[in-house]
C-alpha positions as CSV (number, residue, x, y, z in Angstrom):
1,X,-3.9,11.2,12.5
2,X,-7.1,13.0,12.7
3,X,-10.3,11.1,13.4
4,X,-13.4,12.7,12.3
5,X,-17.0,11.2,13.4
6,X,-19.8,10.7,11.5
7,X,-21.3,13.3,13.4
8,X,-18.3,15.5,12.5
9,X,-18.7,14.9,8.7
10,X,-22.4,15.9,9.0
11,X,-22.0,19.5,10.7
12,X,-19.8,20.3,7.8
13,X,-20.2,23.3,5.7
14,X,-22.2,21.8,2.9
15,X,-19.5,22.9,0.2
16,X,-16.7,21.5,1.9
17,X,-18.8,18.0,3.0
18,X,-19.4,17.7,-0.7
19,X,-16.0,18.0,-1.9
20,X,-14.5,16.1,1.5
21,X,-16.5,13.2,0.5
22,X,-16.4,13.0,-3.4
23,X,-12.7,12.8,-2.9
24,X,-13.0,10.3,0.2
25,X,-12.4,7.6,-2.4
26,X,-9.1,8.9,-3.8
27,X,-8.8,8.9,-7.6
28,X,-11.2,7.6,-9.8
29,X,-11.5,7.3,-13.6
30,X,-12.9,9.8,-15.9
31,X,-14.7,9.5,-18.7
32,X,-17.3,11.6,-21.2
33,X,-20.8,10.1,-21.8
34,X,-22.2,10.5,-25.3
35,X,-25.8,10.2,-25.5
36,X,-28.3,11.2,-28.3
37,X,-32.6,11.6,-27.9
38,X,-34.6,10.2,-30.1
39,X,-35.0,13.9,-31.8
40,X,-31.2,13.6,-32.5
41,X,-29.6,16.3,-30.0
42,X,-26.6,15.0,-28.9
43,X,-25.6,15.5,-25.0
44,X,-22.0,15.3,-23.2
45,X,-21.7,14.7,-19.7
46,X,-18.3,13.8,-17.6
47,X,-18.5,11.0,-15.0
48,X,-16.0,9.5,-12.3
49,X,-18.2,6.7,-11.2
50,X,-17.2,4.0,-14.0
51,X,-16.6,0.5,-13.0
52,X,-16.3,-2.5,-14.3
53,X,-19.1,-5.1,-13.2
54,X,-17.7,-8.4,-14.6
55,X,-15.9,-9.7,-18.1
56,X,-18.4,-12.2,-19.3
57,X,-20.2,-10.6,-20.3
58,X,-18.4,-7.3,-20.3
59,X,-20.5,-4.9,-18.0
60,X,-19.9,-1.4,-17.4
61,X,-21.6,1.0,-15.0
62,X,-21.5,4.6,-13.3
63,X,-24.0,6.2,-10.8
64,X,-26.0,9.0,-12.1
65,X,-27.4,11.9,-9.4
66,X,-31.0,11.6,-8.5
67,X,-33.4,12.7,-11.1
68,X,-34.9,15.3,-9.2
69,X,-34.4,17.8,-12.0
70,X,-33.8,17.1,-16.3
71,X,-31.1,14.6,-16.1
72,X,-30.2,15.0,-20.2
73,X,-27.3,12.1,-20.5
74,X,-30.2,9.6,-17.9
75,X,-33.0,10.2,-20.1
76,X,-31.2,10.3,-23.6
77,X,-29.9,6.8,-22.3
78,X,-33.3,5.4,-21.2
79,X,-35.1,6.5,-23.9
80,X,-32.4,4.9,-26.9
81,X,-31.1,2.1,-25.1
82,X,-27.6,2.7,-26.3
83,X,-24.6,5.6,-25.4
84,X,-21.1,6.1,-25.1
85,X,-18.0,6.3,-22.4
86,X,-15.0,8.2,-24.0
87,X,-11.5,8.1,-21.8
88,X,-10.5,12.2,-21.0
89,X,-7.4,12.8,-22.1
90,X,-4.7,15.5,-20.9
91,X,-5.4,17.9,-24.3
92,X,-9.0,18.2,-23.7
93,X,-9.6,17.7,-20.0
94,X,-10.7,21.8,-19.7
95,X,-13.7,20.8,-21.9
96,X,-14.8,17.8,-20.3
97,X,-14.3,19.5,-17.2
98,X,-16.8,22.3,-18.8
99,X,-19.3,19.7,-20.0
100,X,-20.5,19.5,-16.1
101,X,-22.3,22.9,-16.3
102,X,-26.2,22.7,-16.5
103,X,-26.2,23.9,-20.4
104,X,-30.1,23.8,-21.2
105,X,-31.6,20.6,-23.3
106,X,-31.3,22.1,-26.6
107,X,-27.7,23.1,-26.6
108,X,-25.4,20.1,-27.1
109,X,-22.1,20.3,-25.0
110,X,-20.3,19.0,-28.0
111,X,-20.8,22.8,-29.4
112,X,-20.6,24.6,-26.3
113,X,-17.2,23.4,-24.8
114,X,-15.5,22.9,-28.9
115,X,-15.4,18.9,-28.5
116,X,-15.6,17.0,-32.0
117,X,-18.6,14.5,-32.3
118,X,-17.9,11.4,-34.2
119,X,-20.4,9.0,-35.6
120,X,-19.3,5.6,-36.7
121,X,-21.2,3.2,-38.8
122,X,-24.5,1.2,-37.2
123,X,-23.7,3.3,-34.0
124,X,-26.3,6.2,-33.0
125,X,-24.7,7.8,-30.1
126,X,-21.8,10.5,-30.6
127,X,-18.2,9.1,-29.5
128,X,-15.5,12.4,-28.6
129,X,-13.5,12.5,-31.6
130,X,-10.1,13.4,-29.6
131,X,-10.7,10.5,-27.1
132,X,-8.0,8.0,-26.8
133,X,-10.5,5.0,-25.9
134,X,-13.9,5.2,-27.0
135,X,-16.4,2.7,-26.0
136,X,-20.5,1.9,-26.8
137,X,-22.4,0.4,-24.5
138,X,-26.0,-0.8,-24.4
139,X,-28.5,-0.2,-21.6
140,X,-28.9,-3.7,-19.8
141,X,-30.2,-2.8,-16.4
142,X,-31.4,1.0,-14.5
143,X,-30.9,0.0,-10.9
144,X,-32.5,2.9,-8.5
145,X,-30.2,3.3,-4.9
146,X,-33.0,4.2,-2.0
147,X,-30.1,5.5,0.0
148,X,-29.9,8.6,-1.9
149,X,-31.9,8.8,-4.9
150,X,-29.7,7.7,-7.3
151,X,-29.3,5.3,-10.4
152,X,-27.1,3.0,-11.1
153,X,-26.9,2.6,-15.4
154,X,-25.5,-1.0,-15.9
155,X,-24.3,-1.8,-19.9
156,X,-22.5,-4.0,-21.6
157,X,-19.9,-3.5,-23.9
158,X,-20.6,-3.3,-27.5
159,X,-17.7,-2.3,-29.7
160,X,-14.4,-0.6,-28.3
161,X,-12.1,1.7,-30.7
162,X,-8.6,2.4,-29.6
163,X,-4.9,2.4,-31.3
164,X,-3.9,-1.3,-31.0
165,X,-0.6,0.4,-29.7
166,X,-2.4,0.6,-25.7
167,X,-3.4,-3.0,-26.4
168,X,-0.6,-5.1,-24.0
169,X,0.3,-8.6,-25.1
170,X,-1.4,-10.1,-22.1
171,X,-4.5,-7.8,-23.3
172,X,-4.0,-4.8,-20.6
173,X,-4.9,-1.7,-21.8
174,X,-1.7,0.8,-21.1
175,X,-3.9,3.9,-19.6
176,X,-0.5,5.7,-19.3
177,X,0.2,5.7,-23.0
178,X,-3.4,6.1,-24.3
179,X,-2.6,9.6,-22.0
180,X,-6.1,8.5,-19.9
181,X,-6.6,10.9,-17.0
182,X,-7.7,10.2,-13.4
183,X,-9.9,12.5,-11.0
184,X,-10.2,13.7,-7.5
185,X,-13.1,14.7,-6.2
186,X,-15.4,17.7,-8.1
187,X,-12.5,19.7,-10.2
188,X,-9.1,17.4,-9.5
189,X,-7.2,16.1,-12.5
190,X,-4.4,14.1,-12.3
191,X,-1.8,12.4,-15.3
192,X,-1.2,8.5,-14.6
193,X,2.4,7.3,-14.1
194,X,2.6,3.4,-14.2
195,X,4.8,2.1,-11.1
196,X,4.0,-1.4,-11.8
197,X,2.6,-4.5,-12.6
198,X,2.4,-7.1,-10.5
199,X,2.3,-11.2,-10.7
200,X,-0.8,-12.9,-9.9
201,X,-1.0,-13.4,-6.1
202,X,-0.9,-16.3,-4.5
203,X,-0.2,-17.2,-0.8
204,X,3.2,-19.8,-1.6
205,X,4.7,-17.2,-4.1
206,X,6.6,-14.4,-4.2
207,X,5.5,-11.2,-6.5
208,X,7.2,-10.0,-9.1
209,X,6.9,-7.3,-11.5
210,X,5.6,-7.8,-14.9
């Protein structure tokens, strides 16, 4: 097994230290962000930092970059409170891949990449129309990461939309038949394949699949 040192990692070609690290972690979720501004442009961004921060109440949060230059899906959120996380699926994963180029302010990604925006009632920010699992979220905390420069976007859940056919009897959401997709790193995609669930563990019981 090869050991690399800190010291290692940081002489690095930057390229390669970027994409060594970002897949570090293995696979992650993925998910589109739908934001609006208060002028009504809408704005899609993919993210692979999602995770959940606690049930009660539901909190969700992903890291966005430093805002060092126009952060579009970070301001839209700050400014209306409110967006959306939509699950990327294995027909459109080429466009949410796409939505990660720097398109300028006033051209919405939902146009550029051919992604359907879909408005539901009482709800401002765009959902992705072809998303298995769509979720709204409202802004409950902007916490700013000295580290590096960059902000963690903390909200809670507001209304989910999904085929009640993913919804498991023990109220598990079956990623593998929603057709949810995971990423590596920058640009890896990969299709989920459920191996198992598992009983609760305790230390006077054996495991056994659910």
């Amino acid at each position: 097994m090869k050991h690399l040192s800190r010291d290692q990692i940081e002489a690095m070609e930057k390229r390669f230290r970027v994409k060594f690290i970002n897949s570090l972690p293995g696979c992650k979720s993925l998910n589109l962000v739908g934001t609006v501004n208060g002028a009504g442009q809408q704005n899609l961004s993919i993210v692979s930092t999602v995770t959940h921060f606690g049930s009660a109440p539901p909190l969700l949060g992903y890291v966005s970059r430093p805002d060092a230059v126009d952060r579009h899906t970070l301001s839209n959120i700050i400014e209306t409170g409110s967006y959306t996380l939509n699950h990327v699926a294995e027909s459109f994963f080429y466009q949410a891949h796409q939505t990660s180029a720097r398109y300028p302010r006033e051209v919405s990604e939902f146009e550029a990449v051919g992604l359907t925006p879909e408005i539901r009632d009482g709800i401002t920010p765009p959902f992705v129309a072809e998303s298995p699992v769509q979720i709204h979220l409202r802004l409950v905390d902007r916490i700013e990461i000295s580290a590096n420069g960059t902000v963690l976007i903390l909200g809670e859940v507001s209304d989910v939309f999904l085929d009640e056919t993913f919804i498991e009897d023990d109220g598990n959401i079956d990623l593998e038949a929603a057709g949810t997709l995971a990423g590596s790193g920058l640009d890896g995609y990969f299709a989920l394949k459920k191996l198992a669930r598992l009983s609760y563990a305790k230390p006077d019981l054996e495991l056994r699949e659910l």
